[in-house]
MARMI-108743 format. One line per 8 residues: number of its first residue (from 1); for each residue x, y, z of N, C-alpha, C. Coordinates in Angstrom, 3 decimals, padded with zeros to 6 digits. Example, Ala and Ser with C-alpha at 12.3 -4.5 7.8 and 13.67 -1.06 7.14 Angstrom:
BEGIN
1 = 013.190/-005.690/007.800/012.300/-004.500/007.800/013.200/-003.300/007.800 | 012.850/-002.250/007.080/013.670/-001.060/007.140/012.900/000.030/007.870
***
This chain:
BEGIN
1 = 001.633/-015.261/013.338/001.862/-014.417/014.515/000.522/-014.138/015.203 | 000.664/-014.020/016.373/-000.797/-014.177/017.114/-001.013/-012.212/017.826 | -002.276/-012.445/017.727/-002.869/-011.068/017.892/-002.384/-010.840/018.973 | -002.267/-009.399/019.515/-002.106/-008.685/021.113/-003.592/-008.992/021.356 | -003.372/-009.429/023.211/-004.617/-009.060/023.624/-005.539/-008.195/023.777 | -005.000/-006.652/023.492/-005.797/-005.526/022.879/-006.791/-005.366/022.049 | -006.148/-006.481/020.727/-006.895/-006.453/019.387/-008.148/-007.267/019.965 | -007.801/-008.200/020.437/-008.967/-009.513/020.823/-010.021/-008.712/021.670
9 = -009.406/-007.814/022.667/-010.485/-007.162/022.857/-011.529/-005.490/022.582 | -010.891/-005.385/021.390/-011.069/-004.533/020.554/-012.468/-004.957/020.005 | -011.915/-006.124/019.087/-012.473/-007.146/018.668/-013.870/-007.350/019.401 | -013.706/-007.652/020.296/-015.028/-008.357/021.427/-016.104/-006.410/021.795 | -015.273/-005.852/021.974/-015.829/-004.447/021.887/-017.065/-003.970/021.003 | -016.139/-004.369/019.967/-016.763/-003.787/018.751/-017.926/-004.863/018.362 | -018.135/-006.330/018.859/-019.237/-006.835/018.235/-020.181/-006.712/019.590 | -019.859/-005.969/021.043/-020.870/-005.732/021.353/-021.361/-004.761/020.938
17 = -020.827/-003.748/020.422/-021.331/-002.321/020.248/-022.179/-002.297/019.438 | -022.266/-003.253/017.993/-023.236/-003.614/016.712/-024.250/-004.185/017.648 | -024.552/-004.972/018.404/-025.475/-005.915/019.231/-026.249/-004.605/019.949 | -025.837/-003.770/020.484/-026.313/-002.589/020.979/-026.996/-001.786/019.759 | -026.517/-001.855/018.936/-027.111/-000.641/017.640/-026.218/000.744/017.894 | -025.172/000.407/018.690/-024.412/001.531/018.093/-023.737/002.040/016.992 | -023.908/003.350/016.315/-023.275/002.998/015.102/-021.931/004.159/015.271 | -021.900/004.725/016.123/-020.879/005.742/016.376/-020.458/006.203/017.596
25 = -019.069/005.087/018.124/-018.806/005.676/019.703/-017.290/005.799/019.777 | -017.117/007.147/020.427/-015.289/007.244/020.330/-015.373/007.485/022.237 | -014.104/007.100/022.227/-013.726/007.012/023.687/-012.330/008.348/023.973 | -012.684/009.039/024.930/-011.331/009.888/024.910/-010.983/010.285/023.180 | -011.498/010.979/022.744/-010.796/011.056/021.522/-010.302/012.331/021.007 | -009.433/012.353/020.522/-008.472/014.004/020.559/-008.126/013.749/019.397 | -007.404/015.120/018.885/-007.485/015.527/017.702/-006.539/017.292/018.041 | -005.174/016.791/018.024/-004.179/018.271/017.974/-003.334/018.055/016.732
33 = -003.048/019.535/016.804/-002.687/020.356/015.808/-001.449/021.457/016.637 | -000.733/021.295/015.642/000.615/022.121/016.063/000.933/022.994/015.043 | 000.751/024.285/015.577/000.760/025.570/014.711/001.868/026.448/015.130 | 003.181/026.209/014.581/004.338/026.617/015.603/004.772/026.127/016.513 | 004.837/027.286/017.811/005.478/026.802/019.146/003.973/025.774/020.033 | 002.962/026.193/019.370/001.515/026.211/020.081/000.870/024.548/020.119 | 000.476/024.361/020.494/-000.616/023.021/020.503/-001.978/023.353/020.520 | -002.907/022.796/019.866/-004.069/023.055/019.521/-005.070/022.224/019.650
41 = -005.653/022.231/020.671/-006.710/020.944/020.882/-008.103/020.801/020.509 | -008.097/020.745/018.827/-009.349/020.704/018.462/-009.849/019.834/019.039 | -010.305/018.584/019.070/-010.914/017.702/019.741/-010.290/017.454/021.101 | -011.063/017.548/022.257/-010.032/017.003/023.544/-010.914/015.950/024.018 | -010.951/014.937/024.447/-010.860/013.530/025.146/-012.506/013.745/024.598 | -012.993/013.708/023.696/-014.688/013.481/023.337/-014.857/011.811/023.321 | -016.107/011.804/024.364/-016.951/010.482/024.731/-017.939/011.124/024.162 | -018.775/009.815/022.553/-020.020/010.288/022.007/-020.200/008.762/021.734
49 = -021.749/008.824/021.808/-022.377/007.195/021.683/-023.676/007.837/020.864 | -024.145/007.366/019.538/-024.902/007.727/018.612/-025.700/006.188/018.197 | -026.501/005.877/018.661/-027.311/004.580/017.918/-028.264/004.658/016.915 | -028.266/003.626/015.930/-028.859/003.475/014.930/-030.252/003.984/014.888 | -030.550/004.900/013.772/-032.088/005.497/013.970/-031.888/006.771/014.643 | -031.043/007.178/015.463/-030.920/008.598/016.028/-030.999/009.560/015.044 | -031.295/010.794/015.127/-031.134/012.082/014.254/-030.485/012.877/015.643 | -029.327/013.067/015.543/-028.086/014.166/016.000/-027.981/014.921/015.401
57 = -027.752/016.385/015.998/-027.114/017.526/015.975/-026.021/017.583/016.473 | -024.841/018.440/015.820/-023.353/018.585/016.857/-023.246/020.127/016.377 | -023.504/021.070/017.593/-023.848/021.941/017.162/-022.770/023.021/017.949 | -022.182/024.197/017.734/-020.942/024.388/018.273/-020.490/026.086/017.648 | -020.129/027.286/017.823/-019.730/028.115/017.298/-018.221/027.829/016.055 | -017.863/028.787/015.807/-017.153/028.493/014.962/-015.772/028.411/016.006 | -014.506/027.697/015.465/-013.640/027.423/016.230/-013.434/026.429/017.602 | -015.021/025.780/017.201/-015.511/024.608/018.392/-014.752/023.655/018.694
65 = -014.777/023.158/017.580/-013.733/021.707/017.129/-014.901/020.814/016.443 | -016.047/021.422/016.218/-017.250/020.589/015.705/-016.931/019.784/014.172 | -016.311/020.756/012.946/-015.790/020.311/011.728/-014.844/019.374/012.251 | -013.990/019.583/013.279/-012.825/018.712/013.274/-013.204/017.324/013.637 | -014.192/017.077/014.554/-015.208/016.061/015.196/-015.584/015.510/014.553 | -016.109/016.041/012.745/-017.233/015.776/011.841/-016.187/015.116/010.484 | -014.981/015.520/010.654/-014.271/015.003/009.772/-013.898/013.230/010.179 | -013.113/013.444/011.708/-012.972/012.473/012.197/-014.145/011.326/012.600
73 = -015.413/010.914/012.574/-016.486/010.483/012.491/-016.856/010.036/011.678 | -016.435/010.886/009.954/-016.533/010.919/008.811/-015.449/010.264/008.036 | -014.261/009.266/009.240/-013.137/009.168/008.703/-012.289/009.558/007.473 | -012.525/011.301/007.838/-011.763/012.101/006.144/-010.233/012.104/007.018 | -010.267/012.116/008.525/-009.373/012.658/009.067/-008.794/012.127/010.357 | -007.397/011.297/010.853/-007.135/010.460/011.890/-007.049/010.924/013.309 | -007.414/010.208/014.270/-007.282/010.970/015.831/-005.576/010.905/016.002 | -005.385/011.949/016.939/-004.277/011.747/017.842/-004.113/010.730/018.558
81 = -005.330/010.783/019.612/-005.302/009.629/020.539/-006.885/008.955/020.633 | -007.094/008.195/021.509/-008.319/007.816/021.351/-008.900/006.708/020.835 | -010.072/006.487/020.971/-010.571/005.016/019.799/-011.936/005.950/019.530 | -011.784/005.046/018.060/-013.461/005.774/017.564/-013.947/004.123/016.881 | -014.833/003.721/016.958/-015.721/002.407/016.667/-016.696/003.196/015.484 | -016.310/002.300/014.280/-018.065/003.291/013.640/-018.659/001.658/013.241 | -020.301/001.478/013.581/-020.622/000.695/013.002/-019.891/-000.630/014.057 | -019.603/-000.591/014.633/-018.343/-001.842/015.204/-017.095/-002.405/014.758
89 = -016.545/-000.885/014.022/-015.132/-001.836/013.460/-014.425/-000.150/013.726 | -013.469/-000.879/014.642/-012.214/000.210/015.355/-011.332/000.576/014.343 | -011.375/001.977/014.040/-010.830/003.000/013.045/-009.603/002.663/012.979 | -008.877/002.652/013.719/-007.441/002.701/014.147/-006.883/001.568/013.302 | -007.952/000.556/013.498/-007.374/-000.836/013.593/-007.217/-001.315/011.820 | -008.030/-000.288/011.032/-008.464/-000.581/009.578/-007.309/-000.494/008.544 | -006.919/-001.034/007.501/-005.718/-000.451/006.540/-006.510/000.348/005.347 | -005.568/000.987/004.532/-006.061/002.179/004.060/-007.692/001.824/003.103
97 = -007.345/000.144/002.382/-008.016/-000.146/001.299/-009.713/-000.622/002.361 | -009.245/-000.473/003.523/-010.879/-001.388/004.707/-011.521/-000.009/004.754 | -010.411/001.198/005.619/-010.665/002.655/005.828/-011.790/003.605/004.730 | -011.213/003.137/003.451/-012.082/003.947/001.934/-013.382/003.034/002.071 | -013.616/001.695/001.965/-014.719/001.225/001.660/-015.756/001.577/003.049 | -014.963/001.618/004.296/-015.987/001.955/005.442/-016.871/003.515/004.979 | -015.804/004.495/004.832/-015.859/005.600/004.059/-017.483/005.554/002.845 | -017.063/004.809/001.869/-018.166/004.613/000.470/-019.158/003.856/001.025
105 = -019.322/002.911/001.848/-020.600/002.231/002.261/-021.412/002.395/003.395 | -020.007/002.800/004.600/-021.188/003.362/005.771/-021.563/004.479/005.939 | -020.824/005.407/005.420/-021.201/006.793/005.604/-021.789/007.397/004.301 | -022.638/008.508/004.389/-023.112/009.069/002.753/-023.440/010.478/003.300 | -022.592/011.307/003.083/-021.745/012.726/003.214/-023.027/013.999/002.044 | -023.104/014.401/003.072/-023.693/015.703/002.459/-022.978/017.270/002.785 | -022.362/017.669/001.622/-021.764/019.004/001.896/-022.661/019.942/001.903 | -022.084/021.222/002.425/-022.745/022.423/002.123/-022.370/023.214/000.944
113 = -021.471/022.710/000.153/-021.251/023.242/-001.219/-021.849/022.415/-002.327 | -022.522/021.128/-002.014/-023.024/020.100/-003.219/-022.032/018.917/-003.356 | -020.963/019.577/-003.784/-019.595/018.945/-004.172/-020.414/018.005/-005.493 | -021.240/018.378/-006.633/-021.706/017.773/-007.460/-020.690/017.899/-009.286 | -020.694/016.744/-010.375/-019.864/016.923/-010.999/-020.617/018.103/-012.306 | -020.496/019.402/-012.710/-020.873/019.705/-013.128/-021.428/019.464/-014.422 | -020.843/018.972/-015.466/-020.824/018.076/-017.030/-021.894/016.751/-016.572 | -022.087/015.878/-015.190/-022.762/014.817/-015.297/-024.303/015.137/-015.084
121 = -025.343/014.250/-014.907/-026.409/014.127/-015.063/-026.674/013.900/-013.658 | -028.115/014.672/-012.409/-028.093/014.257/-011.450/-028.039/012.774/-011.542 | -028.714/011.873/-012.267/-028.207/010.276/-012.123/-027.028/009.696/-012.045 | -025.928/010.367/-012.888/-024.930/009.994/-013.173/-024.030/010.492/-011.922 | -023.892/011.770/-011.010/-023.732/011.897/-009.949/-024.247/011.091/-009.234 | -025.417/010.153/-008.990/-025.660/009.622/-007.875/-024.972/008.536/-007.895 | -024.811/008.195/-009.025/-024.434/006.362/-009.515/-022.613/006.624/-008.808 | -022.038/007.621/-008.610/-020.668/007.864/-008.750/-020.212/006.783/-007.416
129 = -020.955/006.504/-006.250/-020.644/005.601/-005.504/-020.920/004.357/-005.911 | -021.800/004.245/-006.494/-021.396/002.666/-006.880/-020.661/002.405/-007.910 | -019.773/003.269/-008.560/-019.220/002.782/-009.550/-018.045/002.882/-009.180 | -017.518/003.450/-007.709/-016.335/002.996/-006.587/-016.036/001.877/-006.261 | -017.808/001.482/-006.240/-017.644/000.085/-005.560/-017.527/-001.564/-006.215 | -017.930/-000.878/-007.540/-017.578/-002.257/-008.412/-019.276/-002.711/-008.485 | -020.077/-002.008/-008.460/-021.327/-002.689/-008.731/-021.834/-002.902/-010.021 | -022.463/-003.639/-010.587/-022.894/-003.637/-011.898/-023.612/-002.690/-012.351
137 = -023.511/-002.946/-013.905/-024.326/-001.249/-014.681/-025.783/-000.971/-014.375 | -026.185/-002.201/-014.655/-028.059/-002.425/-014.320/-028.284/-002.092/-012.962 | -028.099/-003.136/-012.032/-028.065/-002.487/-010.536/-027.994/-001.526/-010.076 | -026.377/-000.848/-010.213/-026.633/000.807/-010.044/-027.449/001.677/-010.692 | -027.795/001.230/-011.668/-028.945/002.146/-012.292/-030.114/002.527/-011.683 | -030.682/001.185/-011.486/-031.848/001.269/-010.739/-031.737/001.222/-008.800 | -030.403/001.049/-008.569/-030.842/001.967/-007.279/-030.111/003.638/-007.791 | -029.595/004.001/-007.670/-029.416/005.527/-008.447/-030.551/005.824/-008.463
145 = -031.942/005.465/-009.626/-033.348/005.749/-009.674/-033.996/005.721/-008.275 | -033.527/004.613/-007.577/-034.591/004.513/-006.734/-034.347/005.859/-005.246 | -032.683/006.269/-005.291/-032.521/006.758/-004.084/-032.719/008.363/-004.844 | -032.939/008.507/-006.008/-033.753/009.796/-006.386/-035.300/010.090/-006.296 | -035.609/008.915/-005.904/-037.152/009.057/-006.393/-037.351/009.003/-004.981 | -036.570/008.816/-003.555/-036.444/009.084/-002.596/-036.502/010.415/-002.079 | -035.623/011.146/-002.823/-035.747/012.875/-002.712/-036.444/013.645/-003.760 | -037.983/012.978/-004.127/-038.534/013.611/-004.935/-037.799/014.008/-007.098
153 = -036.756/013.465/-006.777/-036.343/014.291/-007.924/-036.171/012.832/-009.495 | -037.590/012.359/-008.994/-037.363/011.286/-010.436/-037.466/012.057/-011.632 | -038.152/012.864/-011.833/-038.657/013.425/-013.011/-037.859/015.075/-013.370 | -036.034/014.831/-012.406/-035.092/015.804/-012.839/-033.648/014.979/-012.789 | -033.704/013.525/-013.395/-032.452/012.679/-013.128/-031.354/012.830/-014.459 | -031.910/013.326/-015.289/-031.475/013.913/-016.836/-030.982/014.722/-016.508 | -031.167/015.703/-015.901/-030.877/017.389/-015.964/-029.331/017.578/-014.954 | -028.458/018.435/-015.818/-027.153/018.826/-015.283/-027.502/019.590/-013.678
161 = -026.357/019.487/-013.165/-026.437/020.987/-011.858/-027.099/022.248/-012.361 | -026.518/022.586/-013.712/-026.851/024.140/-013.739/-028.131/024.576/-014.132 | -028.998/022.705/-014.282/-030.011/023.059/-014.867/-031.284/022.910/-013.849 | -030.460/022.693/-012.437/-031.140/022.432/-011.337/-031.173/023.897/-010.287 | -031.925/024.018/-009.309/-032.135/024.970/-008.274/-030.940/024.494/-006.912 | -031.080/025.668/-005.866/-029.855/025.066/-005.173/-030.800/023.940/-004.429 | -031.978/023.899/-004.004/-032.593/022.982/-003.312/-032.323/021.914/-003.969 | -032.648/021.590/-005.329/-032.654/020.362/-006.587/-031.109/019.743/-006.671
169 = -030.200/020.722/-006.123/-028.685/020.456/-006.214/-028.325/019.863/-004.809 | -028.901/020.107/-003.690/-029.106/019.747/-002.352/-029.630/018.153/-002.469 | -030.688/018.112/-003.157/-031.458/016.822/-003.249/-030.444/015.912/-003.432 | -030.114/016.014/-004.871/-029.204/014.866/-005.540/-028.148/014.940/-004.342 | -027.588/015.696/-004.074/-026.152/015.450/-003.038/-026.808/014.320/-002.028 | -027.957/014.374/-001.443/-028.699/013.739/-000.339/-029.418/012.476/-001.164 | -029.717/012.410/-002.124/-029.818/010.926/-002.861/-028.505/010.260/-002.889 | -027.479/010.985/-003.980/-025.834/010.093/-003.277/-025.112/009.588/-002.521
177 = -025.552/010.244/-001.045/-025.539/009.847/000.235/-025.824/008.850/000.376 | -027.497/008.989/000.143/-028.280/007.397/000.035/-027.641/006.429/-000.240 | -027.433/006.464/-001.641/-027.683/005.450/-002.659/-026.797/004.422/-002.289 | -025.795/004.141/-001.238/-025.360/003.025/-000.836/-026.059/002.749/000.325 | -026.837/002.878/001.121/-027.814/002.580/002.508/-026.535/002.555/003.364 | -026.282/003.970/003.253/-024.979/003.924/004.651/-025.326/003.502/005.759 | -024.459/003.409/006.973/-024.850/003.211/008.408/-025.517/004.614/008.955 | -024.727/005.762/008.713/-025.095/006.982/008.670/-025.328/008.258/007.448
185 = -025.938/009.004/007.654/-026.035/009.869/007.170/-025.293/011.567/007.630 | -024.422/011.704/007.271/-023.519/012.370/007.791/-023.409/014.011/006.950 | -023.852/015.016/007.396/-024.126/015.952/007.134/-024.019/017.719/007.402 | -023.160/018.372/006.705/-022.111/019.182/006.615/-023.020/020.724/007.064 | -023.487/021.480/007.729/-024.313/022.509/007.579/-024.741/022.639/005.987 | -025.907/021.935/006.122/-026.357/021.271/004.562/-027.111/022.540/004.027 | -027.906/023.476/004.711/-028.518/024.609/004.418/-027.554/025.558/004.460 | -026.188/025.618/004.335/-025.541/026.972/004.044/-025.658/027.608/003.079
193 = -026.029/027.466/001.994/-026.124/027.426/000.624/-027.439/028.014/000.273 | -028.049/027.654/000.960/-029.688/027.747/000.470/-030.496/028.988/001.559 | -031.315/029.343/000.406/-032.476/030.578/001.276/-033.052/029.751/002.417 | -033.936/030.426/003.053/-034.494/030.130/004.144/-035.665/029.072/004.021 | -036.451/029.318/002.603/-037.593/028.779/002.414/-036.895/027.318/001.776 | -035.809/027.132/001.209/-035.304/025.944/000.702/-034.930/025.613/001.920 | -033.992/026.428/002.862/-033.512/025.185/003.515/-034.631/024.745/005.045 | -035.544/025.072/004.866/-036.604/024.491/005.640/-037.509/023.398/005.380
201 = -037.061/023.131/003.408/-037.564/022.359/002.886/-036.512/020.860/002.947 | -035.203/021.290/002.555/-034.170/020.258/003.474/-034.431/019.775/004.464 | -035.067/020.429/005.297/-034.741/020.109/006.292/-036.222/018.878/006.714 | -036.704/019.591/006.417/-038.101/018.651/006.293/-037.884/017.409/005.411 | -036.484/017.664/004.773/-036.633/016.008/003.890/-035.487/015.242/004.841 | -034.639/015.843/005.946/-033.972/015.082/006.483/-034.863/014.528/007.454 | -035.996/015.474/008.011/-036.540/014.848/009.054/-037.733/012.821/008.303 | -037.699/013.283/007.254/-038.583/012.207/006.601/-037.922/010.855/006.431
209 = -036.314/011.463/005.926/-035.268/010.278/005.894/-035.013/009.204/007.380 | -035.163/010.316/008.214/-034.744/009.723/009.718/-036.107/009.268/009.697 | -037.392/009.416/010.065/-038.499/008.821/010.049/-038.878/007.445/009.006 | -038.148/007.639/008.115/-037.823/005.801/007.199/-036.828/004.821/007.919 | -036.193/005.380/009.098/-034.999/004.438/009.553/-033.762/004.866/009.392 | -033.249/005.879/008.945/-031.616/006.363/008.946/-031.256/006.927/009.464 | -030.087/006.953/010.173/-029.046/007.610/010.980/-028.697/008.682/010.232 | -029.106/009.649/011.566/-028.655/011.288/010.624/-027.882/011.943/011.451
217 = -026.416/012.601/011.413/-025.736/013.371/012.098/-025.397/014.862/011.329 | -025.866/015.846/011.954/-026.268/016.782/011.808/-025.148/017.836/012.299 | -024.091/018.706/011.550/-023.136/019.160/012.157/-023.570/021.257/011.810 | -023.748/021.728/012.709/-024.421/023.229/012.464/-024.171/023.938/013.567 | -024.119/024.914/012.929/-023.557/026.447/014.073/-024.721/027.283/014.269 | -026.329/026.518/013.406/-027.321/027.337/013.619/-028.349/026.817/014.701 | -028.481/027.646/015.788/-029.502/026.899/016.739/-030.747/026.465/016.180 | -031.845/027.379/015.406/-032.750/026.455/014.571/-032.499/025.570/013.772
225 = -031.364/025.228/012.873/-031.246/024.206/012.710/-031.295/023.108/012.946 | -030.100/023.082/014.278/-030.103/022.380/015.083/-031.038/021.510/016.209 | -031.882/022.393/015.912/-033.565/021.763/016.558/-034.163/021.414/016.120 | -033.921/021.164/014.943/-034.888/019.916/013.452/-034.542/018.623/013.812 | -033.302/018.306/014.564/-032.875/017.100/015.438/-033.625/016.390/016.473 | -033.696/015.544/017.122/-034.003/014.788/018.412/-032.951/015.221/019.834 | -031.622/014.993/019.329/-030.764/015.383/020.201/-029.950/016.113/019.878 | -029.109/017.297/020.710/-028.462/018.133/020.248/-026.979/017.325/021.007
233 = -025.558/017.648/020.770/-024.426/017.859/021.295/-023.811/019.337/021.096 | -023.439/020.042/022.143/-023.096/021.278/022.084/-022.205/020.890/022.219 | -020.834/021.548/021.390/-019.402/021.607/021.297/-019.015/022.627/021.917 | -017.817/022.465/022.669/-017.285/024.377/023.550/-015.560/023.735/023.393 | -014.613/024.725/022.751/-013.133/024.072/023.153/-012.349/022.429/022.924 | -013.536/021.672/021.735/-013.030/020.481/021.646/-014.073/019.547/022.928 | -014.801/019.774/023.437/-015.520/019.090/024.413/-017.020/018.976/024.366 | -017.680/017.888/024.661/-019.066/018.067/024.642/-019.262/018.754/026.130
241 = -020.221/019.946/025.270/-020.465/020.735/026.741/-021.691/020.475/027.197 | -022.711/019.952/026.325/-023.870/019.632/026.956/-024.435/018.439/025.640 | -025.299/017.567/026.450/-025.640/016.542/025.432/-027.058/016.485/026.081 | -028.327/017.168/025.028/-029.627/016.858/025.417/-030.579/016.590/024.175 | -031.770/016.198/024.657/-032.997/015.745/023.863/-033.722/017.118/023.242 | -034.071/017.000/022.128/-034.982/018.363/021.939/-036.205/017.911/022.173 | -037.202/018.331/023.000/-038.715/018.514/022.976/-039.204/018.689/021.837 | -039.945/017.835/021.436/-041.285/018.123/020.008/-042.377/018.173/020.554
***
């Protein structure tokens, strides 16, 4: 059976968009919710274009639609309407088993709770994506090592969560991220968690990550935060309300 001409040019879309270095562009993209009689337009028609090497902010009060934006980007969560391209391969278009691996290889997710396994070893947390992916024991080992020794923490890869600080618990979450060389780096108000003096120290290790070459998207309700970025997106009602450069 032969493709719709849609797909073909879906298709043709999406390998210009890689040729560009885009790694994240949705067109019109929405995102409702029906709460009763009501409709709810977390996301409404968002146009965002993010290229490789950028450090983004999406920065937004609470009730923005910014989480909802950050899920969908993060493919945890499907649009209503819309197209979203990550990397050059159209969301829509993926089946569930393409959807998870885009998930484990292009993206590497940093919460603001850790989301770390308590009983494992920061190593053994980091290794947890490649052992999704079917990689060998040796291999993952030594990248595991290597995307710790990335966030400073070679000489705490033994040691449980509880035997770590929240910064040290921050780290490893942001080595796991790594440790598959996502397309992006995708990142949850990563300093919620942490004092002021830690999370300035985060923050100084995201700015180092983006300065090696990685795509960092930055999702925060804090304006200084949000200015550890290059570019900000202000969220208002599901809409980008303003999209600018920060001055350094």
């Amino acid at each position: 059976m032969s493709r719709p001409a849609t797909y073909a040019a879906d298709v043709q879309l999406g390998e210009q968009l890689r040729k560009d270095n885009v790694v994240i562009r949705t067109y019109d993209l929405r995102k409702t919710f029906i709460m009763g009689d009501q409709e709810i337009n977390a996301v409404d028609g968002t146009d965002i274009e993010i290229k490789r090497g950028e450090y983004v902010a999406i920065m937004g009060p609470s009730g923005s639609g910014k989480s909802t934006l950050m899920n969908l980007i993060g493919c945890l969560d499907t649009a209503s309407s819309g197209k979203y391209y990550i990397n050059g391969h159209l969301v829509s278009n993926l089946t569930d088993d393409e959807l998870a691996r885009i998930r484990n290889k292009e993206i590497g997710f940093v919460f603001q709770t850790f989301n770390l396994l308590p009983r494992a070893t920061a190593l053994h947390n980091v290794e947890l994506p490649l052992i999704y992916s079917g990689m060998a024991a040796d291999k993952r080992l030594a990248q595991a090592q290597y995307a710790l020794r990335q966030v400073d923490l070679e000489n705490r890869m033994h040691h449980k969560p509880n035997e770590l600080s929240g910064g040290q618990r921050q780290r490893v979450a942001i080595a796991r991220a790594l440790v598959n060389n996502p397309s992006i780096l995708l990142a949850d108000e990563p300093t919620g968690n942490l004092d002021t003096a830690t999370g300035i120290e985060i923050m100084g290790l995201f700015e180092r990550l983006h300065a090696a070459g990685n795509t960092v998207v930055l999702v925060t309700h804090e304006h200084d935060i949000a200015m550890n970025a290059h570019r900000i997106l202000y969220i208002r009602d599901g809409k980008v309300e303003k999209d600018e450069l920060v001055k350094k």
